[in-house]
C-alpha positions in Angstrom: 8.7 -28.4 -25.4 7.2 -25.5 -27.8 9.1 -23.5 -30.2 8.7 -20.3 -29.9 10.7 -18.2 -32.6 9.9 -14.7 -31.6 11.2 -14.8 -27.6 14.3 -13.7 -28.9 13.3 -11.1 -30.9 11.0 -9.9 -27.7 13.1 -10.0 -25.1 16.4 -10.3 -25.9 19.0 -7.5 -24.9 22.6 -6.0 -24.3 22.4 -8.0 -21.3 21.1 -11.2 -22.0 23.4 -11.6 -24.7 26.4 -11.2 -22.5 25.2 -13.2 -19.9 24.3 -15.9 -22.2 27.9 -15.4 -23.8 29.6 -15.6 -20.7 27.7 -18.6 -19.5 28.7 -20.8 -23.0 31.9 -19.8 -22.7 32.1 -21.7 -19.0 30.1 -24.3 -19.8 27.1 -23.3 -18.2 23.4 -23.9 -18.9 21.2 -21.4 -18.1 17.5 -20.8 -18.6 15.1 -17.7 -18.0 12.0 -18.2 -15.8 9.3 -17.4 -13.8 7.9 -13.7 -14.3 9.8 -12.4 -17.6 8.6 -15.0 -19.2 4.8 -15.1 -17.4 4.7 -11.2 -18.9 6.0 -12.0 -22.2 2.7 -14.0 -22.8 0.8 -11.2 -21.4 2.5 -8.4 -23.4 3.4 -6.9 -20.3 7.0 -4.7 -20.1 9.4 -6.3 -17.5 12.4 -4.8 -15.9 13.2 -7.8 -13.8 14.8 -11.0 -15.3 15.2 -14.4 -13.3 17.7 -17.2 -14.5 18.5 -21.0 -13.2 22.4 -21.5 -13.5 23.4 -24.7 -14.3 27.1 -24.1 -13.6 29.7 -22.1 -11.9 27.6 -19.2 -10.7 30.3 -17.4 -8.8 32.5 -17.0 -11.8 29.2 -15.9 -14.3 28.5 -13.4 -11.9 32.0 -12.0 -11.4 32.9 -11.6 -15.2 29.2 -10.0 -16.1 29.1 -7.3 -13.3 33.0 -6.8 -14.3 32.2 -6.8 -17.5 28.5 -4.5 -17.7 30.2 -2.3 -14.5 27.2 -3.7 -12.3 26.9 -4.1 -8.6 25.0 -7.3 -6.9 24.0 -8.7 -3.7 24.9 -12.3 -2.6 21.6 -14.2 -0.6 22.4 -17.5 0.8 19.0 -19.1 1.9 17.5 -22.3 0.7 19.2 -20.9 -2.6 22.2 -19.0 -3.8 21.2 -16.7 -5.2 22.5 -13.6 -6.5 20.2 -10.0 -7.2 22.4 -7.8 -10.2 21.3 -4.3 -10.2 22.0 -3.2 -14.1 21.3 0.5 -14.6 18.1 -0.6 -17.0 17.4 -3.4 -15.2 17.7 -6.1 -12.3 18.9 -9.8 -12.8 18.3 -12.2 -10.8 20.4 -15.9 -10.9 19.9 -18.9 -8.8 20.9 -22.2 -8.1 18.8 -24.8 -9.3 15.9 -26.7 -6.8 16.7 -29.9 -8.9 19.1 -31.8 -11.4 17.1 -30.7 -14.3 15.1 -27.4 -15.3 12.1 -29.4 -15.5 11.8 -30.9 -12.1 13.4 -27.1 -11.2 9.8 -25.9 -12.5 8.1 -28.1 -10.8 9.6 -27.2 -7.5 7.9 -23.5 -8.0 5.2 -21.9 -7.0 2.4 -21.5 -9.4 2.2 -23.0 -13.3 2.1 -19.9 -14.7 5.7 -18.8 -12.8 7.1 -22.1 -13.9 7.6 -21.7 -17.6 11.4 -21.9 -19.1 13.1 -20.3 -21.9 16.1 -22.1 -23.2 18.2 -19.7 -24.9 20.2 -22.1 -26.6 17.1 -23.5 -28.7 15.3 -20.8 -28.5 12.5 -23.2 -26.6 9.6 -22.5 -24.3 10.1 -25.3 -21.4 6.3 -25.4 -19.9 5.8 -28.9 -18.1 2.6 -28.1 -15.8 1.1 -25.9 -19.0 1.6 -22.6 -17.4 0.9 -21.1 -20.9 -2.8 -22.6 -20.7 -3.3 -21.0 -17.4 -2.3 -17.6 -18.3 -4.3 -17.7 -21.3 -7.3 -19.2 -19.3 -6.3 -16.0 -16.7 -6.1 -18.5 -13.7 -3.4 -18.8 -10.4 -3.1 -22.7 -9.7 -0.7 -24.0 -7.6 1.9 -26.5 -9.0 0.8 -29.2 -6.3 -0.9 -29.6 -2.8 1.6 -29.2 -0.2 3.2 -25.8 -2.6 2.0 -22.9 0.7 3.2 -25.6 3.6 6.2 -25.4 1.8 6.5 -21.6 1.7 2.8 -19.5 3.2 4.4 -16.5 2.0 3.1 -17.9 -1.5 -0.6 -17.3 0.1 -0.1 -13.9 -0.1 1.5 -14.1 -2.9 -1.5 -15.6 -5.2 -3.8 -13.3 -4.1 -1.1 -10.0 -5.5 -0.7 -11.8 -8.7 -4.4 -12.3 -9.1 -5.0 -8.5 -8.5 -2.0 -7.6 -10.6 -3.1 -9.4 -13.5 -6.7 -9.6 -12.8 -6.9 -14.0 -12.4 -9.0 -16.4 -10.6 -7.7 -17.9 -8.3 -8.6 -21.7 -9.1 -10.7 -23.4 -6.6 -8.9 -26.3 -4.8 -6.0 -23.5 -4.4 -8.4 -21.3 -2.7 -8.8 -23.8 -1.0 -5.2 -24.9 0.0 -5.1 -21.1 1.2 -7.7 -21.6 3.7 -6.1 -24.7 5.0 -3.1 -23.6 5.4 -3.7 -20.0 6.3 -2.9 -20.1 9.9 0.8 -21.3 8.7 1.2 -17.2 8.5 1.4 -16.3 12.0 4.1 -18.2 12.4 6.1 -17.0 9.3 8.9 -14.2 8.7 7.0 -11.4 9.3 9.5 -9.3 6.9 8.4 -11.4 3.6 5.1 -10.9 4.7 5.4 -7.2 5.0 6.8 -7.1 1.3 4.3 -8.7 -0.2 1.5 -7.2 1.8 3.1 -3.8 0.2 3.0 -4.6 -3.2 -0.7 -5.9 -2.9 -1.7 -2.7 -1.0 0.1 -0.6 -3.3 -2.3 -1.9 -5.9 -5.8 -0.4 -6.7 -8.6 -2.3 -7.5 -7.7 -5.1 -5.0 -10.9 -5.1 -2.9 -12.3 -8.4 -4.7 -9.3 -9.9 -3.8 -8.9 -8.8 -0.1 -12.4 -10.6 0.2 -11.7 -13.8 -0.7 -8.2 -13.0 1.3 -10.2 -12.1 4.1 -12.8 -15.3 3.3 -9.8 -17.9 3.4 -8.6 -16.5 6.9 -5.6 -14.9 5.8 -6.6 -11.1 7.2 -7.0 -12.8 10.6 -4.4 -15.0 10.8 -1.4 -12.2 9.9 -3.2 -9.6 12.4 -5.5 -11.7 14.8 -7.0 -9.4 17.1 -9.0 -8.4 13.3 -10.8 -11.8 14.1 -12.8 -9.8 16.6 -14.4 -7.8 14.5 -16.3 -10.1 12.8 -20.3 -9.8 14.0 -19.3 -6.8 16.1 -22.3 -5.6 15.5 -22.6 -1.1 15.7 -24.6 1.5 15.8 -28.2 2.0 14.1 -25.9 4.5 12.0 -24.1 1.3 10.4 -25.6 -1.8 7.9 -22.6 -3.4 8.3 -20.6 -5.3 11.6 -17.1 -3.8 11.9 -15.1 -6.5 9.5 -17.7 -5.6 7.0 -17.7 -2.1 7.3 -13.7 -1.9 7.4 -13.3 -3.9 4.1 -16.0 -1.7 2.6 -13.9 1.7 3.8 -11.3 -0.2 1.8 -13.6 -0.6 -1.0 -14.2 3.0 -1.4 -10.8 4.2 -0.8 -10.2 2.4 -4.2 -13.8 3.9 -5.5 -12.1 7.5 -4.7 -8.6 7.1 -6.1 -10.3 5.5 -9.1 -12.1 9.1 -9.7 -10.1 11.5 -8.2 -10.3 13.8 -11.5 -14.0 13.7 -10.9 -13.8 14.3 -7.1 -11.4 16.6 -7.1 -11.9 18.7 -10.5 -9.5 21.4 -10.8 -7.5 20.8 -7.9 -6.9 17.5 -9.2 -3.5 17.8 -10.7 -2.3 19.7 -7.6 -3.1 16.4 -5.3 -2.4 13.8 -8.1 1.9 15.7 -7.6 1.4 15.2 -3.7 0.1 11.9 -4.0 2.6 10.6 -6.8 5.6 11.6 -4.7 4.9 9.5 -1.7 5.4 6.6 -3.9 2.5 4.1 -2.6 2.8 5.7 0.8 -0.6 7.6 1.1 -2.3 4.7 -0.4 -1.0 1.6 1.7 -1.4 3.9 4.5 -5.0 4.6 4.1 -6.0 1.1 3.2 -4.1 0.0 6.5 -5.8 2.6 8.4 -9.3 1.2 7.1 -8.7 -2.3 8.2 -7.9 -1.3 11.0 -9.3 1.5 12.1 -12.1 0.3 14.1 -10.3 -2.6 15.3 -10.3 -1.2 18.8 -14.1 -1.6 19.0 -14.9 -5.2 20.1 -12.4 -3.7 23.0 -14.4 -0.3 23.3 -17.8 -1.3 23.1 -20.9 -0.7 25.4 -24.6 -0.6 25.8 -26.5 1.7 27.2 -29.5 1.1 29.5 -31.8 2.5 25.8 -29.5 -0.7 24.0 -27.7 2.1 21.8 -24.0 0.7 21.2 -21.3 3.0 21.4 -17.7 2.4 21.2 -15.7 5.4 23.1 -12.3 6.7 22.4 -12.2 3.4 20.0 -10.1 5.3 18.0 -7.4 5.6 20.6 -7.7 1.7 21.2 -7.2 1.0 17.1 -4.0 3.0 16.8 -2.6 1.1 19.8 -3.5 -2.1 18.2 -1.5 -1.4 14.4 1.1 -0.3 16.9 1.4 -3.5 18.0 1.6 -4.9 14.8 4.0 -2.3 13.4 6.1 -3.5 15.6 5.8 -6.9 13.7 5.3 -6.0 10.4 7.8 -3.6 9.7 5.8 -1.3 7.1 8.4 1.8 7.5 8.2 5.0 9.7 6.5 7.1 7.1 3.4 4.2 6.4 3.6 3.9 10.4 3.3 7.8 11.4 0.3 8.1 8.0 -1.5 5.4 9.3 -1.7 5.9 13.2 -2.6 9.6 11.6 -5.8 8.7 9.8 -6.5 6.0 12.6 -6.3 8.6 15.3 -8.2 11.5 13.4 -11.0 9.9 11.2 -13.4 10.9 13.1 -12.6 14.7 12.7 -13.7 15.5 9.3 -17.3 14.9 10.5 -17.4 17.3 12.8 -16.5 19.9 10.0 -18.7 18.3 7.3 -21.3 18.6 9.7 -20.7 22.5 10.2 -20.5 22.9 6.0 -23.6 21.3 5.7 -25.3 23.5 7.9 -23.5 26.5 6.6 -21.9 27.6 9.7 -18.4 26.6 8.5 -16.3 29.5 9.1 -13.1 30.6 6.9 -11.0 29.6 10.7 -12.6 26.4 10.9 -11.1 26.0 7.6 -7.5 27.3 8.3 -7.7 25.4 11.8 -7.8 22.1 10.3 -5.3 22.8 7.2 -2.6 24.6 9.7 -3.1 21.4 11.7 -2.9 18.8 8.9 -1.3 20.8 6.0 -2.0 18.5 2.5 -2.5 15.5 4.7 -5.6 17.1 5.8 -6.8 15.9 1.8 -5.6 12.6 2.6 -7.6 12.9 5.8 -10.9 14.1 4.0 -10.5 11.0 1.4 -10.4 8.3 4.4 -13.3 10.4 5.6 -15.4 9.9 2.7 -14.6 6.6 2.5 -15.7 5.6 6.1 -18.8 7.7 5.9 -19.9 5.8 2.1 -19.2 2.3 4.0 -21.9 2.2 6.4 -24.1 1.0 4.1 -27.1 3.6 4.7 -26.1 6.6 2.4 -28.1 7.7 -1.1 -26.3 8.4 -4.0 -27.5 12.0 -3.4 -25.8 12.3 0.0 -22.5 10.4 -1.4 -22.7 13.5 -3.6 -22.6 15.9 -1.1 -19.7 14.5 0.4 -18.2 14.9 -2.4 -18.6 18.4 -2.9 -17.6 18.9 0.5 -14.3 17.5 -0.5 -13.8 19.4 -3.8 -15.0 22.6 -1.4 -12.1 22.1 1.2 -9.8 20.8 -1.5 -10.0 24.3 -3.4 -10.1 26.2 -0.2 -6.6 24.4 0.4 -5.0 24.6 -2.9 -6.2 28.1 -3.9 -6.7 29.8 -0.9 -4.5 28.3 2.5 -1.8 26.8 0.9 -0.5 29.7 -0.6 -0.1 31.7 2.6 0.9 29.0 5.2 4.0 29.1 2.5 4.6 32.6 3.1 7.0 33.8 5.9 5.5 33.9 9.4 5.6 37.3 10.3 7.1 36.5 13.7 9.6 33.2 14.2 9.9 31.2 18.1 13.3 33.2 18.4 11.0 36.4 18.5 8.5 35.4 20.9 11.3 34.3 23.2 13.5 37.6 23.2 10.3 39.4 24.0 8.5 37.0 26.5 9.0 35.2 29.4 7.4 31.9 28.1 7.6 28.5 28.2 9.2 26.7 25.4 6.3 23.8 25.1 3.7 26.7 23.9 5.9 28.3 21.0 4.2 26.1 18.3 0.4 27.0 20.0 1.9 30.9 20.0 2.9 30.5 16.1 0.1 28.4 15.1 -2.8 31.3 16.4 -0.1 34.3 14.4 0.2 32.0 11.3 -3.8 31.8 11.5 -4.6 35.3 12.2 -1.9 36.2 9.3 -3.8 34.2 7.0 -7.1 35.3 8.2 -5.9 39.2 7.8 -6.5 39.8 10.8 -2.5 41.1 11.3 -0.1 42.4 8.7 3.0 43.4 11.1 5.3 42.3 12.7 4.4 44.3 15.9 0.6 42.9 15.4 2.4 39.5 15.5 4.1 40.5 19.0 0.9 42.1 20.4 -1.6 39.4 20.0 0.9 37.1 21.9 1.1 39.0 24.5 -2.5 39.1 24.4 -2.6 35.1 23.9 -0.1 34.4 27.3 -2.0 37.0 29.5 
C-alpha cells in the first residue's frame, strides 16, 4: 500500500463525501477504482466514478439517490451493480469479484484499471503496480486467461491505448491474437459500444493496425478477411485491406487539418460536424473499412488482364447491412454510412470536370440539392479514398484539396443560402395545377429549386411553366 495524501484533495467532492458518509454509517467498506483513479495519475478530468461495496448496497444506494435527488439503474449480470446518474456526474457501485479488494483487483481487466483508493486511509491499494504501468504508458493484462474470460476486453485495450496513447505490451498483444476469434461469438451489443468509442476517436489508425494485425477486424466482420491480397487496379499500390485502412488513415489526416482544408468555411462545417456528436466521423471510418468490401465478390478480368470490380459499391453497402443488422450502430450511423458507401465514387466524376474546367455552376447545385451539407462529408471520404491508393504526389493531394475548399465555399457562400429560401412553388401547387403522378413531385421540385437558384426563374408562374414544360 502507498500513501497518497493529496487524492483527497484531488478528487474528492459533494458526492463522495456523502456516499462515503452514508457507507460508515452502515458499516460498509467501500473503495474507488478502476478509471477515476487511472486518470488521476494522468491528470486527466473524470466525470465517471466506480466504487466496490463491501456492504449492504441496496440500502447505500437508496439513502444517497434519496438523499442527492438522483436517479439510477439496477444491472444484474455477473455483478450487481448499480449506474447513479448525478447531475455533475455518474456513479457507478458494484459488488465485489472477491472477499477482499485486493483479490477484487486482481479479478480486473488491466493493471492500470486495477488500482484502489481507500477513503478511509486515504491509501492507494495497487497490487499488480498499475501505477508503474501508466507511468511506463503501457496496457498489460492482469493475467493470461483475462480476454477468455471476457473478449470484449480485446477491444477494449486497443481504445484505451488510443485514448491515452499506450503500448500495448507484447505477450498481451499477443493474448489478443490468440484469442481473437472468441469475438464472433460474443454480445454483439458490448462490442458495438466499444467499437464506438474507439471510432469516435481520432488518431486511432496505429491502433486499428495492430487491431487489424491480431485478427480482430476479421473476426467481428469476417467477410473483411477477403480482402486481404485482393489485389486492384494499376490505379492502386495497395490490395483492398490495405487500401481501406489507409482511407481510414486519411480520414484522420483530414479531420486533423480541417482549418487548413477548409479555410474560411471552416467554422461553418466544424458547427455541422460538432452537432452530430461522433456521427459523421464513426460513419466515415465505417464506410472506409468497408467500402470496398464488396470487391473480392465483384471482381473480374478482362481478356487485356485489367481488373475491374463492377457496381462493387452496391455489393459493400449490402454487406455493412448485414452487419448492421448485428452490430447495432444506430439508424443515423447506419443511413451515413450506407450513404458514403453507395456514393464514393461520385465526387470523381465532378473532380474530374473541375480539373478540366468544364465544371459548371448546375453541376455544382446538382450535387448540393442532392446531398445538402452531407455532400462535404461526401467530398472528405472522397479525398480520403483517392490519397489512399498509394500513387498520388503531394502536388496532386493539393489539388484535391482545393477542389474541396472550392465546393466547400461554393456550398457555404453560395448554395446553401438559397436552397434555405422558400421554393417558389410547393408539391400542393404542382398538384392543383397538373395531372401528375405523386412519385415525380420531388424530381418536379428538385429541377424549380435548381433553376431558382441558378436565376433562371424568379416567379411563381415561371415555377408553374417550366413544369409544365418538364411533364410534357
Amino acid at each position: 500500500m502507498i500513501i497518497f495524501k493529496d487524492m483527497k484533495e484531488k478528487i474528492i467532492d459533494l458526492y463522495i463525501n456523502n456516499l462515503h458518509k452514508i457507507s460508515t454509517e452502515e458499516n460498509a467498506k467501500i473503495y474507488l477504482v478502476g478509471g477515476a483513479i487511472r486518470d488521476f495519475f494522468l491528470s486527466k478530468e473524470t466525470q465517471d466514478y466506480d466504487f466496490v461495496v463491501f456492504g449492504d448496497i441496496d440500502k447505500i444506494v437508496n439513502r444517497f439517490t434519496s438523499q442527492l435527488k438522483c436517479k439510477y439503474i439496477k444491472y444484474e449480470k455477473k455483478l450487481i451493480t448499480y449506474r447513479i446518474f448525478c447531475r455533475l456526474k455518474t456513479i457507478d457501485l458494484t459488488l465485489p469479484r472477491n472477499n477482499s479488494i485486493e483479490k477484487d483487483l486482481e479479478k480486473r481487466d488491466f493493471t492500470i484499471n486495477s488500482i484502489a483508493y481507500d477513503l478511509d486511509k486515504d491509501e492507494i491499494i495497487d497490487p499488480l503496480k498499475g501505477q508503474d504501468d501508466i507511468s511506463k504508458r503501457i496496457i498489460r493484462i492482469n493475467r493470461d486467461d483475462c480476454f477468455k474470460q471476457d473478449p470484449v476486453r480485446i477491444i477494449r485495450a486497443f481504445r484505451l491505448a488510443a485514448l491515452n496513447r499506450f503500448d500495448i505490451e507484447p505477450s498481451t498483444l499477443k493474448a489478443a491474437q490468440r484469442d481473437s476469434n472468441l469475438l464472433s461469438s460474443t454480445s454483439k451489443e458490448r462490442i458495438t459500444d466499444e467499437l464506438k468509442k474507439f471510432l469516435s476517436l481520432n488518431n486511432t489508425f496505429a491502433y486499428l493496425l495492430l487491431m487489424d494485425k491480431a485478427s480482430v477486424i476479421d473476426s467481428v466482420f469476417e467477410d473483411l478477411s477477403l480482402t486481404n491480397g485482393c489485389i486492384q487496379s494499376e490505379h492502386h499500390l495497395f490490395d483492398v485491406k490495405t487500401h481501406s485502412l489507409s482511407v481510414y488513415n486519411f480520414i484522420e489526416w483530414s479531420f486533423n487539418r480541417l482549418e487548413r482544408i477548409l479555410g474560411k468555411c471552416y467554422t461553418k462545417y466544424l458547427m455541422h460536424f460538432t452537432s452530430k456528436k461522433g456521427t459523421v466521423l464513426i460513419s466515415l471510418k465505417l464506410a472506409a473499412i468497408f467500402h470496398d468490401a464488396g470487391k473480392p465478390f465483384s471482381k473480374i478480368v478482362n481478356k487485356d488482364g485489367r481488373v475491374k470490380f463492377p457496381n462493387h459499391e452496391k455489393k459493400s453497402s449490402e454487406l455493412f447491412s448485414k452487419y448492421a443488422k448485428e452490430y447495432t450502430f444506430g439508424k443515423s450511423i447506419l443511413k451515413l454510412t450506407k450513404f458514403f458507401i453507395e456514393k464514393h465514387i461520385e465526387p470523381s466524376y465532378i473532380f474530374s470536370l473541375w480539373d478540366k474546367n468544364k465544371l459548371g455552376k448546375n453541376d455544382i447545385i446538382e450535387f448540393f440539392i442532392n446531398y445538402d451539407e452531407k455532400g462535404i462529408d461526401l467530398l472528405f471520404f472522397a479525398l480520403a479514398d483517392t490519397l489512399a491508393k498509394g500513387k498520388i504526389s503531394a502536388i496532386k493531394r493539393e489539388k484535391y484539396v482545393e477542389f474541396l475548399r472550392f465546393m466547400a465555399n461554393e456550398f457555404y457562400f453560395s448554395i446553401k443560402p438559397k436552397i434555405q429560401e422558400r421554393g417558389l412553388i410547393d408539391g400542393n401547387d404542382i398538384l392543383d395545377s397538373f395531372k401528375v403522378d405523386k412519385k415525380i413531385l420531388d424530381f418536379l421540385l428538385k429541377e424549380t429549386k435548381k433553376a431558382q437558384i441558378l436565376g433562371t426563374i424568379r416567379k411563381k408562374d415561371e415555377a408553374l411553366n417550366l413544369v409544365k414544360s418538364l411533364i410534357s
